[in-house]
N, C-alpha and C positions, 0 to 999 in steps of 0.2 A: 255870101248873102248878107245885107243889109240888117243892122237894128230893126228899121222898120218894117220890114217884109216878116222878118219873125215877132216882131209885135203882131201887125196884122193878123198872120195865121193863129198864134195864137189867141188872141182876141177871138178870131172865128172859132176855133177849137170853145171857149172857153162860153162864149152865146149857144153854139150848137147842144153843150153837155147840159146848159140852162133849158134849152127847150124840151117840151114832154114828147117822149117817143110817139110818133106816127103807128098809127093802128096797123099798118102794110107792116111795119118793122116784125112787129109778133105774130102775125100769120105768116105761117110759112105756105104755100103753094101745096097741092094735094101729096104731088110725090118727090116732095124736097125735105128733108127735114131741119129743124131748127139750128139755126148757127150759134152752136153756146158761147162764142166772143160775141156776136149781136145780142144776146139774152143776156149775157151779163153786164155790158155798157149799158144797156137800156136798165135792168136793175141798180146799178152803182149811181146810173144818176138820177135816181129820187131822192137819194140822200144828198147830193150837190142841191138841187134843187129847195131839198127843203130847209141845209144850211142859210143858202142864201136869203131863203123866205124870212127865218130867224132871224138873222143880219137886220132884214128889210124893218122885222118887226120891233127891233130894238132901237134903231132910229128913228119910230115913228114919234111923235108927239100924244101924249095919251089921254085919250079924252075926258080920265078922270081919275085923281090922284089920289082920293080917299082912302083904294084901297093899300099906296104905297105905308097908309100910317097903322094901318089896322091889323095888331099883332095875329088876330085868328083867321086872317085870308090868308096873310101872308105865311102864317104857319101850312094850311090848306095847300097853298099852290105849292109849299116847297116839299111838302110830301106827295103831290104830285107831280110833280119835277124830280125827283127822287127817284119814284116808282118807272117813271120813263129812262132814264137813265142806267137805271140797273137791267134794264133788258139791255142797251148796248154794252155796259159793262160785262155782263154774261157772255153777251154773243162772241165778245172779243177774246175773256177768258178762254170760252171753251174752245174757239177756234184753235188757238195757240198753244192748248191742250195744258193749260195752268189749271182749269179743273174739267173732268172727264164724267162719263158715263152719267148713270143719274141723279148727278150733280149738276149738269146742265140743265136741269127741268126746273122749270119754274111752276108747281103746281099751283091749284086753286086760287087764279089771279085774281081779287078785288077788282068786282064793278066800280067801287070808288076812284079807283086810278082811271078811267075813263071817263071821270065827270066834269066840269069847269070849277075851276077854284069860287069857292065861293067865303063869305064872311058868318055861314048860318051853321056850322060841324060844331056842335059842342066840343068844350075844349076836350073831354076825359074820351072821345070817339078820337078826338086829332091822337089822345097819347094812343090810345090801343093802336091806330095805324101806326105811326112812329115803330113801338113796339113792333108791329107787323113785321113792317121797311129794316128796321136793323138787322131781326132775325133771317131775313130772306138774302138782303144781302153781305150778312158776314160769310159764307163762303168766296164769293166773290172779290170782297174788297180785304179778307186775308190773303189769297192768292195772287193779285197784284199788288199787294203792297209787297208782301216778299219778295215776286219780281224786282219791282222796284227799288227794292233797299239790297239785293243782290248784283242789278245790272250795273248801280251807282254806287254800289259801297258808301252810302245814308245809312246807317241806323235808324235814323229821323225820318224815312223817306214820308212816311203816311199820318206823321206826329201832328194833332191838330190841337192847339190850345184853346 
């Protein structure tokens, strides 16, 4: 087989996992039950999908640059960015069973992590979230940085200055 035949195919592969699952895909028929390789490709690519979106959104041009200079959005969005993040950082942990039981909970989640960054958080509300974000995720970001500095032999793996 040719270069370009498997370019092609996967190019097709690669638009197919881009597009959102067909409604037919998740109903299964009255006396067939659901195919958990179909339930899971359909699950795994929302997150292709939403990388890409990310992608998309990083190369846009933005329509307004004010808030690139403005220390308190930007402190905003990065503990909101933060707070999303640490749920994949969890999810990955506890998969791989680097933290267990319930230490995989993330209780009492802030509505704030659901809001759009804005430039209006008093600073001393940013610290208490901050504050929040550290304590929530140091379970997590000690058990892979361990990882980490044991599968590469770093010391340094997690060292940030």
């Amino acid at each position: 087989m040719g270069a370009k035949p498997i370019l092609m195919a996967f190019t097709a592969a690669i638009l197919l996992a881009c597009q959102p699952p067909s409604q037919s895909a998740h109903i299964a028929e009255p006396n067939e039950p659901l195919d958990p390789f179909i339930v899971m490709i359909d699950a795994e690519r929302w997150g292709v999908i939403i990388d890409r979106a990310l992608d998309g959104v990083r190369e846009a041009p933005g329509l307004d640059d004010t808030h690139v200079e403005n220390e308190i959005y930007r402190a905003d969005a990065g503990l909101k960015s933060g707070a999303a993040n640490l749920i994949e950082l969890r999810n990955q942990a506890c998969a791989k069973g680097l933290v267990i039981g319930t230490g995989c909970e993330l209780k009492d989640w802030p509505a704030w992590t659901l809001e759009a960054p804005t430039d209006k958080t008093p600073i001393g509300e940013i610290d208490r979230r901050s504050e929040w974000l550290s304590r929530e995720m140091d379970r997590f970001t000690a058990a892979g940085c361990e990882a980490g500095r044991s599968a590469t032999n770093d010391r340094q793996f997690c060292d940030v200055e």
